[in-house]
KEFITOR-744612 format. One record per residue (C-alpha): residue number from 0; z, y, x. Coordinates in Angstrom, 1 decimal. Example, Ala and Ser with C-alpha at 12.3 -4.5 7.8 and 13.67 -1.06 7.14 Angstrom:
2
REC   voza       up    north     east
REC      0      7.8     -4.5     12.3
REC      1      7.1     -1.1     13.7
***
This chain:
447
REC   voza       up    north     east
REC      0     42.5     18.3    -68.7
REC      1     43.9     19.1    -65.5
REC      2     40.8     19.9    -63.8
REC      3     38.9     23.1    -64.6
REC      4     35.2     23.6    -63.8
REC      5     34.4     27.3    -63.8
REC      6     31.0     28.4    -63.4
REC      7     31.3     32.3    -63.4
REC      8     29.9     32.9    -60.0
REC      9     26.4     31.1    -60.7
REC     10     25.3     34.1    -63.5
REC     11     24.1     36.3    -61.2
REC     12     21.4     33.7    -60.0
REC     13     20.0     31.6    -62.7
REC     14     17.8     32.2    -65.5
REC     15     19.8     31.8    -68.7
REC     16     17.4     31.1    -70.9
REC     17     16.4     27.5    -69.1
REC     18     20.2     26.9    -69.7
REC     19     20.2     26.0    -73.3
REC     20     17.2     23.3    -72.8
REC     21     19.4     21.9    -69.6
REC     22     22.6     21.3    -71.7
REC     23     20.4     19.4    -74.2
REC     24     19.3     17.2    -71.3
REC     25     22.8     16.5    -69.9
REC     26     23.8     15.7    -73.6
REC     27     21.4     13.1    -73.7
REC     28     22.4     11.9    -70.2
REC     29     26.0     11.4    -71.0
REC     30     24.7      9.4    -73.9
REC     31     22.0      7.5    -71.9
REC     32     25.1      6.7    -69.7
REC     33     27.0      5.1    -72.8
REC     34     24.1      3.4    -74.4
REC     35     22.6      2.1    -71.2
REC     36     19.1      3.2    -72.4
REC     37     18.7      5.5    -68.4
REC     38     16.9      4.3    -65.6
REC     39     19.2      1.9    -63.6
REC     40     21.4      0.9    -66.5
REC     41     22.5     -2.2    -65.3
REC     42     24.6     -0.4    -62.8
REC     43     26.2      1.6    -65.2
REC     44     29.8     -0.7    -65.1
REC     45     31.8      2.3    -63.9
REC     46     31.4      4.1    -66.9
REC     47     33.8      2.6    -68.9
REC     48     35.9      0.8    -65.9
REC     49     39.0      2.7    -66.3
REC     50     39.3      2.0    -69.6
REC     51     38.8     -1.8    -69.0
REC     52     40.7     -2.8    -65.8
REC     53     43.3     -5.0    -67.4
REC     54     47.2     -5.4    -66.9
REC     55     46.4     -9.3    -64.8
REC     56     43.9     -7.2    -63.0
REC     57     46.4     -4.4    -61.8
REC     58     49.1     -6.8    -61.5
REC     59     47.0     -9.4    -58.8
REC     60     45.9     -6.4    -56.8
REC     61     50.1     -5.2    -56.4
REC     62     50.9     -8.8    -55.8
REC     63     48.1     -9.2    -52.5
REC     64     49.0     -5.5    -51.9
REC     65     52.9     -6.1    -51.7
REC     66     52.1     -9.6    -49.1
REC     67     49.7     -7.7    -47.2
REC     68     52.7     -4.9    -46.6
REC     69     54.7     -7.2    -46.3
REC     70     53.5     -9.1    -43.5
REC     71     51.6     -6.3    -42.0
REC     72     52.0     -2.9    -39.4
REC     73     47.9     -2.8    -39.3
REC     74     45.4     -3.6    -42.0
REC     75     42.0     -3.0    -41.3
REC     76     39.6     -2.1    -44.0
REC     77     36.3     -3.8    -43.1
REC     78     33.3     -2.2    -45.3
REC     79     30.8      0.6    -44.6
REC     80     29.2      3.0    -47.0
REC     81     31.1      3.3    -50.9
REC     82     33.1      0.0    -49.2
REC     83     35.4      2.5    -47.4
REC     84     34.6      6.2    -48.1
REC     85     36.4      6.2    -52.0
REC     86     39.6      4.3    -50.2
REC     87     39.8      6.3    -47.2
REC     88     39.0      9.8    -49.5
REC     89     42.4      8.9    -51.8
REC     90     44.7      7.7    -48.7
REC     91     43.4     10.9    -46.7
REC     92     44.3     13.3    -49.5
REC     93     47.5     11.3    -50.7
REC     94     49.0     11.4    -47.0
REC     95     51.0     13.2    -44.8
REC     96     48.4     14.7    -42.3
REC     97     50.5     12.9    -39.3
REC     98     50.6      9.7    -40.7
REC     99     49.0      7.9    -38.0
REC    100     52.1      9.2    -35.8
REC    101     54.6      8.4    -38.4
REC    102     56.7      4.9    -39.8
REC    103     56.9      5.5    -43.7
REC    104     57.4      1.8    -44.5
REC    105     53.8      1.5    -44.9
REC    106     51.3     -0.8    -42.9
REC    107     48.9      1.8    -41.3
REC    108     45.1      1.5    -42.4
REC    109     42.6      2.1    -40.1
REC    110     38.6      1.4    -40.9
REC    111     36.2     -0.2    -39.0
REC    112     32.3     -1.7    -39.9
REC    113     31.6      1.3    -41.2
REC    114     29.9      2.4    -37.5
REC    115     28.6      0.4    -34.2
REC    116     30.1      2.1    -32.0
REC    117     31.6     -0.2    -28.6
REC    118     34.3      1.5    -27.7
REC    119     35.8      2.5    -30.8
REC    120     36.1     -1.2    -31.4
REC    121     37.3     -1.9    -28.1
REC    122     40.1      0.9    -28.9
REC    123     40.8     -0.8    -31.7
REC    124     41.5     -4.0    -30.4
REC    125     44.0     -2.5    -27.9
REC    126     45.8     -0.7    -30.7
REC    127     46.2     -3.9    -32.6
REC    128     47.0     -5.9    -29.5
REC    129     51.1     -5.9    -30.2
REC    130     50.9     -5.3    -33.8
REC    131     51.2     -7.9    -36.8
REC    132     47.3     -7.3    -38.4
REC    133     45.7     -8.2    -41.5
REC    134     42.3     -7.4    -42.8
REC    135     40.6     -6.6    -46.0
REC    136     37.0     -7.2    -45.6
REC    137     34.2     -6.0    -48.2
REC    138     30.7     -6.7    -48.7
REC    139     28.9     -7.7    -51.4
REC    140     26.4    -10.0    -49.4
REC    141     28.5    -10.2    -46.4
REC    142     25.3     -9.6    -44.3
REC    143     25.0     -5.7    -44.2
REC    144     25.3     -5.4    -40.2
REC    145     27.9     -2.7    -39.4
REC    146     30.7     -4.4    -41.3
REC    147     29.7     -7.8    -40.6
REC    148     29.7     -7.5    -36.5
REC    149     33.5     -6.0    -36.8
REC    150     34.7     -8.7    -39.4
REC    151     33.3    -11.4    -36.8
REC    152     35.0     -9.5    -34.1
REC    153     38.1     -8.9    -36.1
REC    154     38.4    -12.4    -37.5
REC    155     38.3    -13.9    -33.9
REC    156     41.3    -12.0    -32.9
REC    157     43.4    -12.7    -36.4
REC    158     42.2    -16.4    -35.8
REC    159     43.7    -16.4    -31.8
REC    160     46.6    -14.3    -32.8
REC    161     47.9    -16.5    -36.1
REC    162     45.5    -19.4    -36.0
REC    163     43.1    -21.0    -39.0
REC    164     46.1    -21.1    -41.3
REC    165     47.8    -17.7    -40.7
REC    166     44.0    -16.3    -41.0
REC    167     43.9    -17.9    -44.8
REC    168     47.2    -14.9    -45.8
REC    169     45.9    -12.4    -43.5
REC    170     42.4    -11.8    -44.5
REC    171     41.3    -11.1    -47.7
REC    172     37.1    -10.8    -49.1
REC    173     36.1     -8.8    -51.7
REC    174     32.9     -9.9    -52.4
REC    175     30.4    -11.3    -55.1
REC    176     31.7    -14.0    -57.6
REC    177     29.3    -16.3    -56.7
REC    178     26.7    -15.6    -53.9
REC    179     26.2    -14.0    -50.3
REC    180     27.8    -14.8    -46.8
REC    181     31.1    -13.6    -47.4
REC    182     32.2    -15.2    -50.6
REC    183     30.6    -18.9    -48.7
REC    184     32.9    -17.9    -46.2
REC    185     35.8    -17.4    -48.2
REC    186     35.8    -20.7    -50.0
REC    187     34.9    -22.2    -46.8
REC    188     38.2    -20.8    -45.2
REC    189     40.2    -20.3    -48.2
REC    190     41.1    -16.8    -48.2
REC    191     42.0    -14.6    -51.3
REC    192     39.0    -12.9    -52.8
REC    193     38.8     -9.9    -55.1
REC    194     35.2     -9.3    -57.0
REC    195     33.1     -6.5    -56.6
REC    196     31.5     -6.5    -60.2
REC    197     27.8     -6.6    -60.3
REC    198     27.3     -3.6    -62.8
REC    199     29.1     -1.3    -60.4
REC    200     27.1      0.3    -57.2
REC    201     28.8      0.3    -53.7
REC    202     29.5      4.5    -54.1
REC    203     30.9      3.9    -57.6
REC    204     33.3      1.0    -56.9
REC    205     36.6      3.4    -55.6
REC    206     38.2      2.6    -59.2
REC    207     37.5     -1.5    -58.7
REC    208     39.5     -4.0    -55.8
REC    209     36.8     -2.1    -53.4
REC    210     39.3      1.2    -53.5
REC    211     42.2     -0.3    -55.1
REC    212     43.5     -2.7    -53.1
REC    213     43.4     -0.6    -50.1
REC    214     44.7      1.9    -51.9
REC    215     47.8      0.1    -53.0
REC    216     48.5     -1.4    -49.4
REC    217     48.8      2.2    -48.5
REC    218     51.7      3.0    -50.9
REC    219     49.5      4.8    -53.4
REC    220     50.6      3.7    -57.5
REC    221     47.4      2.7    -58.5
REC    222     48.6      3.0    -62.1
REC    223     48.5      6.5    -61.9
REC    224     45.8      6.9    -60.2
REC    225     43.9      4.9    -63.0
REC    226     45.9      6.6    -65.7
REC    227     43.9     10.2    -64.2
REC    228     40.6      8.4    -64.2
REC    229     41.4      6.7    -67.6
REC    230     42.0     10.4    -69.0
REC    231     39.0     11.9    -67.3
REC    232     37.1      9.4    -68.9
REC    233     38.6      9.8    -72.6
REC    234     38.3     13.5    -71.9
REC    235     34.5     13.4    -71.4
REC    236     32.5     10.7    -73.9
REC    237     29.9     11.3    -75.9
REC    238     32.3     12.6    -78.4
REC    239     33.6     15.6    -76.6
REC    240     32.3     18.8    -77.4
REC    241     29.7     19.9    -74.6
REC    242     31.7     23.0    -74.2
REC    243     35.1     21.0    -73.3
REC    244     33.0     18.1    -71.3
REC    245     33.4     19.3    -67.6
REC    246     31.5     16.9    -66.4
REC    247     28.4     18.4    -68.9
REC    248     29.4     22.2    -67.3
REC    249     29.3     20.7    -63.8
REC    250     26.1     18.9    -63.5
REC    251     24.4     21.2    -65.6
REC    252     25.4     24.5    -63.4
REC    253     24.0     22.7    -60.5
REC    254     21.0     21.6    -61.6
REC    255     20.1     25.8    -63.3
REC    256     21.0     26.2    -59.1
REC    257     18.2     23.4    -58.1
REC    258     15.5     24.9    -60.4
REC    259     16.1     28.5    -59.1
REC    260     15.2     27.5    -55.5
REC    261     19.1     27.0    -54.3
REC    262     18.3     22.8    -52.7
REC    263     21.7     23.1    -50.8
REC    264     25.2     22.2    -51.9
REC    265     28.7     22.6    -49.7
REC    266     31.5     21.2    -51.1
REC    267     34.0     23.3    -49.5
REC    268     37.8     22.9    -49.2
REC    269     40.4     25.1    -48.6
REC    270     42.8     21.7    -47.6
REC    271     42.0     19.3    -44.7
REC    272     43.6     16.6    -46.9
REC    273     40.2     16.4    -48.6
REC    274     38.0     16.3    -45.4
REC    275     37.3     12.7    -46.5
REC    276     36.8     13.3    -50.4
REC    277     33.8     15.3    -49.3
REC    278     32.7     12.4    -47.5
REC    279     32.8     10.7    -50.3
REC    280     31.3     12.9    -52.1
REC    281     28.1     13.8    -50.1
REC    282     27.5     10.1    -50.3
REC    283     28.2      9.9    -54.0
REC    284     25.2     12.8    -54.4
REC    285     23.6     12.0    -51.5
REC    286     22.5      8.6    -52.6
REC    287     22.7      8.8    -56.2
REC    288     19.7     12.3    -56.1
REC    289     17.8     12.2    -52.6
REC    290     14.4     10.1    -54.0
REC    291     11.1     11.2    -55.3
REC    292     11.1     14.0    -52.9
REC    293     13.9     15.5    -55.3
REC    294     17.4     16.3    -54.8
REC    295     19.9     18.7    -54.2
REC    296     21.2     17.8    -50.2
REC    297     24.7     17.6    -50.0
REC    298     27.1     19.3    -47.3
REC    299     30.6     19.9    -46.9
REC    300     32.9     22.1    -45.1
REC    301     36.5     22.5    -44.5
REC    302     37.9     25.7    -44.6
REC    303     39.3     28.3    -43.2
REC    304     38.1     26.3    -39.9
REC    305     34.5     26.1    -40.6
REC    306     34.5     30.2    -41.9
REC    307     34.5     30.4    -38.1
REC    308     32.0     28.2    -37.2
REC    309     29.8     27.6    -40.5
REC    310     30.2     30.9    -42.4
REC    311     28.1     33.2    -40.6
REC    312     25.1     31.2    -41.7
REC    313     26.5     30.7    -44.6
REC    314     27.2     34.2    -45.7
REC    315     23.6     35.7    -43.9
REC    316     21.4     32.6    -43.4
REC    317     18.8     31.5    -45.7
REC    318     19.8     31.4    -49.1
REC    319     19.0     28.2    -50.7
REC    320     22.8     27.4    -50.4
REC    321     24.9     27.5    -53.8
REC    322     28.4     26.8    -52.9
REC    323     31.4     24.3    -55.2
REC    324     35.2     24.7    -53.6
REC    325     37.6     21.8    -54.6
REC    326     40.8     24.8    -55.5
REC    327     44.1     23.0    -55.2
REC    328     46.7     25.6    -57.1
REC    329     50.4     24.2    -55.5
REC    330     50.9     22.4    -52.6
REC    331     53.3     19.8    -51.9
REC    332     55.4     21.8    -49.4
REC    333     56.8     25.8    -49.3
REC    334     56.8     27.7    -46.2
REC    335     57.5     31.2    -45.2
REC    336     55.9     33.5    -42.6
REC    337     58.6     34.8    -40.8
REC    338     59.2     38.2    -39.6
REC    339     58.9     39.3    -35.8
REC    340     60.7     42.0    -34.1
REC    341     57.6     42.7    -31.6
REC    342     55.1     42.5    -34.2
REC    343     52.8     42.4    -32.0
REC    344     50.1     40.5    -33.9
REC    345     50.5     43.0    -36.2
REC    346     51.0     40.3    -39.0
REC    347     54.4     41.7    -39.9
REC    348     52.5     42.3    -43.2
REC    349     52.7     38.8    -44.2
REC    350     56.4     38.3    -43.6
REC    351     58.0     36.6    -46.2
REC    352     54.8     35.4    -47.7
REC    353     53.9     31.3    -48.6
REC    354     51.0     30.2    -46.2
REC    355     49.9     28.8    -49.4
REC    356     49.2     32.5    -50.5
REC    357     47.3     33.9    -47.4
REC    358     44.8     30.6    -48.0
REC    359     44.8     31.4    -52.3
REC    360     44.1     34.9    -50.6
REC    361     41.3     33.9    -48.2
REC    362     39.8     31.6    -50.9
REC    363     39.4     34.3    -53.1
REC    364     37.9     36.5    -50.5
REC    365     35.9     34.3    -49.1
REC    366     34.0     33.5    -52.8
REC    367     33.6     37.4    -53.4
REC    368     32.1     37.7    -50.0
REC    369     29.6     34.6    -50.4
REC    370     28.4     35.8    -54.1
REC    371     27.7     38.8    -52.7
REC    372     25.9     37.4    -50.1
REC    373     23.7     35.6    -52.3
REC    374     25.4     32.4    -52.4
REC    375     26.4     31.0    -56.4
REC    376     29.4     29.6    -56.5
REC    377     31.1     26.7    -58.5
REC    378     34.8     26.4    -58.3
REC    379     36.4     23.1    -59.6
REC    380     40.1     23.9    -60.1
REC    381     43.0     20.9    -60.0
REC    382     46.6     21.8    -60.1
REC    383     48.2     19.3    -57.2
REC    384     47.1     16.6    -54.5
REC    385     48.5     13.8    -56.6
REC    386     47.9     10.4    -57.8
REC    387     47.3     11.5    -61.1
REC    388     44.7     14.5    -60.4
REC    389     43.1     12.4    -57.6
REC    390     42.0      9.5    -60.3
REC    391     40.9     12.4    -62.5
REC    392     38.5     13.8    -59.8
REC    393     36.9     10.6    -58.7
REC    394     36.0     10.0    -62.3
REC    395     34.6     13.1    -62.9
REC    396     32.6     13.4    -59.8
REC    397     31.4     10.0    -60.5
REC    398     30.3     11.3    -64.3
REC    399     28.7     14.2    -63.4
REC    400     26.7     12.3    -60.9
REC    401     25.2     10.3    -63.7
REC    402     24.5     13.3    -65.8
REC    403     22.9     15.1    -62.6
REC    404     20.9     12.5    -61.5
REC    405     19.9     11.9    -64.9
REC    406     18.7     15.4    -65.4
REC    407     17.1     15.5    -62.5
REC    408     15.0     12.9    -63.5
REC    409     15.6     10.1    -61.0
REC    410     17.7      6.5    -60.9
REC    411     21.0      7.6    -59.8
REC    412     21.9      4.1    -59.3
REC    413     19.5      2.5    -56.6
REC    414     19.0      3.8    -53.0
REC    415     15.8      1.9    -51.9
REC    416     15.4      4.5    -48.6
REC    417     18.4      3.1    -47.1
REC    418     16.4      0.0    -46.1
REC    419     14.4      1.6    -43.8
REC    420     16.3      2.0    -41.0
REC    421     17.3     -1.4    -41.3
REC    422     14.2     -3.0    -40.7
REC    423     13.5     -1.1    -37.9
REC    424     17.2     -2.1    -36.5
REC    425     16.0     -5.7    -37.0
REC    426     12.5     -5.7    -35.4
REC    427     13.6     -3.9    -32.5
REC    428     16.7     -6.4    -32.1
REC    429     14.0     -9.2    -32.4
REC    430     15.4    -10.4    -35.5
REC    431     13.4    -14.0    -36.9
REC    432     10.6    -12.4    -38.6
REC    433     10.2     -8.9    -37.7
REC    434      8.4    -10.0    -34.4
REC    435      5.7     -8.3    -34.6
REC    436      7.1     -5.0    -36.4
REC    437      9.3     -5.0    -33.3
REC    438      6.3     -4.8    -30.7
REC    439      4.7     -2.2    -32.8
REC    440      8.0      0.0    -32.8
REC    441      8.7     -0.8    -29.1
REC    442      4.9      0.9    -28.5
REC    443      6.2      3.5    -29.9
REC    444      9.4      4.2    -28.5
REC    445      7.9      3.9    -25.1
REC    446      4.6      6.2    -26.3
***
């Protein structure tokens, strides 16, 4: 595989012999995974999706990809949660990092429903003002709040702009096949739908129409991107060897971290094109692990920048930090330091150097100085920021998420705290029914 998982830096801090007993469990996970016989296993669709999205499948998406471009300078992406994080996470690290101030042919995306914030719809509404706009919207029930108050929004200013039956090309639902709001909606209206499948979760869909067919609109191949996840997936069945499964090295290293006291994990970066794969990520494990009063907490950090905001805790703080760095080997680009005549930033040292070096260079150092400051370290390696590799890291994120969550001895596949802030939202809004939840809540607001 492209992707390399080592685990060097984590000796110094775990207890070996737990190890052998932990590999045995993330064996059986892998398997539970494949066999459906794991808590949650009728969300377990993702496991095999790469291997089963089919030519028509690939071929509808291009087609509503290639009209949406088409007709399109602005597509918003309407979905909150795994409905936008896996699409934005690929665009973001597939991108030039000016795109938003560039024309590349492409439509720009920009997100929304994924927050409530006023004036960034506002904003967004002036920015779309003079600009030909389409929309994807997703939700499976097409009631969650956040994305449903800026689809009604959104809708209303596609339906002024183009009318009822310019709305019908311009928006397109992906939804459930049969139920929920949005997919009443849609046959009400007749726009194009897309189906989120009902045996994949919202933070596991980036490799269904939830990802894809933002994705695509953005110029990404898709193909390739589900050729990496399709090799990742070959690469780590029940079949492969437990020392060749990645996936089995991964979740296992960080769950010998959890059980010797380390509850905190930064997914660091040494690339801001990932910013948003973190993200991704932290919801991934986030949701997937945080239940049962278990779970490793997820954190991310962008680096060099955060070294000089974040580092001093983490190189001296607490330590129940353990630390994984995405490593990208070759960047797209080559660039030289120059030489100065002055010198007078004394940096004449570097002349002639690849920026690309100085980071490798403060990566390296930066891992050295955290081990020996008590924080293990995990260091997933991928060769490229490409189509290819990207696919290949969703997947395997995804697996080892199973196999983690698995381990630790939780559904990885529900997230039944996430409704609690929602009721409260409701009763103090004074939705029907939560009447008298609401007075309750507003005593206590106002002590």
């Amino acid at each position: 595989m492209d992707i390399r998982v080592n685990v060097d830096g984590i000796a110094p801090f775990v207890d070996e012999n737990t190890k052998k007993s932990l590999v045995e469990k993330a064996v059986a996970a892998n398997k539970s995974l494949y066999e459906k016989t794991g808590k949650g296993n009728d969300f377990l669709g993702w496991v095999s999706l790469p291997l089963s999205v089919s030519e028509s499948d690939i071929s509808e998406i291009e087609s509503v990809s290639q009209n949406l471009r088409e007709i399109s300078d602005v597509v918003i992406v309407t979905g909150i949660g795994g409905s936008y994080l896996g699409a934005k996470a690929v665009i973001e690290s597939l991108s030039s990092s000016f795109e938003a101030y560039t024309d590349n042919g492409n439509p720009k995306i920009i997100f929304a429903g994924h927050h409530l914030d006023e004036d960034y719809l506002s904003e967004m509404l002036d920015f779309i003002e003079n600009k030909r706009v389409s929309c994807i919207v997703i939700s499976k029930s097409g009631t969650t709040t956040e994305p449903a108050v800026a689809f009604r929004i959104i809708k209303r200013h596609i339906e002024q702009k183009y009318g009822k039956e310019g709305a019908k090309e311009r928006i397109v639902a992906i939804t459930d096949h049969s139920r929920g709001a949005l997919r009443k909606l849609s046959e009400q209206e007749g726009y194009r739908t897309f189906v989120i499948p009902d045996d994949v979760g919202g933070r596991f869909s980036v490799l269904t129409p939830v990802g894809l067919l933002p994705i695509s609109v953005a110029g990404v191949d898709i193909r390739i991107l589900l050729k990496g996840a399709t090799d990742m997936e070959r690469a780590t069945q029940i079949d492969v060897p437990e020392d060749e499964n990645i996936c089995l090295q991964y979740a296992v290293a960080r769950n010998l971290l959890y059980n010797s006291g380390k509850k905190i994990e930064i997914l660091a970066n040494f690339n801001p094109k990932l910013h948003y794969l973190t993200e991704w990520w932290k919801q991934l494990f986030g949701e997937s692990e945080g239940k049962e009063g278990k779970g490793i907490f997820p954190a991310g950090t962008d680096f060099t920048s955060d070294l000089h905001s974040m580092g001093q805790y983490i190189q001296e703080g607490e330590r129940i930090l353990f630390e994984t760095v995405v490593s990208v080997e070759k960047p797209r680009e080559e660039r030289l330091i120059p030489e100065d005549a002055e010198n007078l930033d004394q940096l004449n040292f570097l002349s002639g150097k690849r920026i690309s070096e100085v980071n490798r260079m403060a990566e390296l150092g930066t891992m050295l100085a955290h081990v020996d400051g008590g924080v293990p370290n995990i260091r997933i390696e991928i060769p490229e920021l490409s189509a290819y590799v990207i696919g290949q890291l969703i997947y395997f994120f995804e697996k080892s998420c199973g196999i983690s969550g698995y381990v630790l001895g939780v559904n990885p596949f529900d997230q039944p705290g996430v409704e609690a802030y929602k009721k409260n939202m409701f009763a103090l809004l004074g939705k029907a029914g939560y009447e008298s939840e609401g007075e309750k809540l507003k005593a206590r607001i106002n002590g």
